[in-house]
N, C-alpha and C positions, 0 to 999 in steps of 0.2 A: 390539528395539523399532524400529520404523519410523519415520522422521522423514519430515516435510512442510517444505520451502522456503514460506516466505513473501514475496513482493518485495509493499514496502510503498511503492505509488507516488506521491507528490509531485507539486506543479507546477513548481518549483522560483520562485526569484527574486531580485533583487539586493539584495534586504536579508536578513540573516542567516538574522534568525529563522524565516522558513520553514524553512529547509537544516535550520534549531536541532529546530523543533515536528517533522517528520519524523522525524530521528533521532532525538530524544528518547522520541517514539511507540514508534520500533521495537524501540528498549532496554527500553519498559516492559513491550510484550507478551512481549517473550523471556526477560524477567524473573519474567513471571507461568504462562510454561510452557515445558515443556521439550520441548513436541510441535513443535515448529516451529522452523527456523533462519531467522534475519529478518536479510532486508535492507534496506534504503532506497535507492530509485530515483528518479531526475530524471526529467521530463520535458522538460525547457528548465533554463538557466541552470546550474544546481549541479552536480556531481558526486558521487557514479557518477548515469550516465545509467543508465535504465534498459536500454538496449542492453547498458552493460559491466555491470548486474547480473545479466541473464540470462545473459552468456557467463561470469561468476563461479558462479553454480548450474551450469552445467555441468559444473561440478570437483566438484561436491560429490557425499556419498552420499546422494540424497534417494529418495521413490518416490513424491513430486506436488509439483506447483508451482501456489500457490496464490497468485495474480494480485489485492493488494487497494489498489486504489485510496482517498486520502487526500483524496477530495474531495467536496464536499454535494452537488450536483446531476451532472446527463447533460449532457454539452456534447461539443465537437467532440474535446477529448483521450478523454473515457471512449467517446463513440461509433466512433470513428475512427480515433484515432491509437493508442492501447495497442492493439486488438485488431489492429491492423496490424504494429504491433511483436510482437505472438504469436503471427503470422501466422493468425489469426482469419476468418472471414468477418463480414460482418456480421450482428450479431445472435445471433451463435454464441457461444457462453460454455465452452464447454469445448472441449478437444481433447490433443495429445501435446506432451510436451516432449525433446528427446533431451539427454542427455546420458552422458557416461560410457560409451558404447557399449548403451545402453538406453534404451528410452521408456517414458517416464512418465506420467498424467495432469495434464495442466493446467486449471484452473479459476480463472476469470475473474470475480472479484467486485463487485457491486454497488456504487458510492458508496455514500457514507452517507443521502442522501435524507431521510425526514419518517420521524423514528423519534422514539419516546417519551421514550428516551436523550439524546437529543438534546434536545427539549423539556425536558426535567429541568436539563442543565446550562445550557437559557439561564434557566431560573430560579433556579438557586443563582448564574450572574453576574450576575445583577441585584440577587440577594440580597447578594450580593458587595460589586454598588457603590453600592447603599443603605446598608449597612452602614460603608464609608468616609467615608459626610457624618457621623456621629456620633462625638460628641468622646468 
């Protein structure tokens, strides 16, 4: 069976619970399959960075790296800095990853952006915190 690396990236920052939501994130998808080995990447403040999570995939036995960003919108980290960091050009979403003495495919994921999913969960927290005025 073939496995896929997932770096699951982060903003990072100095209150926990982000460093917390990411990791937490990354344990649930690896928990709900076994097609992927999932890491959790910084981009500032926390640790691993995503620099020592890619050079950590490079130890592994993967045959793609699959680049998914933990953020809502396009801003200067998803435009710029990770593709930089995965040595990307701009605008370019795919390309090679080496490690092991092989190269891989690398693919560069989308934020999460205006998805339906999304729309659903800000409706069940509002259902949430309606739900907490009643005695």
């Amino acid at each position: 069976m073939s496995m896929k690396g997932m770096l699951l990236v982060g903003h990072g920052s100095k209150l926990p619970y982000n460093k917390e939501l990411i990791e937490t994130t990354a344990a649930i998808i690896a928990g709900k399959t076994d097609e992927y080995l999932v890491k959790p990447g910084f981009m500032s403040i926390n640790a691993p960075t995503v620099e020592e999570q890619l050079a950590a995939f490079r130890r592994e036995d993967i045959d793609m790296l699959v680049v998914v960003p933990l953020f809502l919108a396009r801003g200067i980290h998803i435009e710029q800095d990770i593709p930089r960091l995965l040595g990307l050009a701009p605008g370019v979403r795919t390309g090679e990853f080496q490690l092991n003495g092989k190269t891989v495919p690398l693919v560069y994921a989308n934020p999460i952006g205006s998805d339906p999913l999304l729309a659903e969960l800000m409706l069940k927290n509002a259902s949430d915190a309606i739900a907490e005025l009643k005695p």
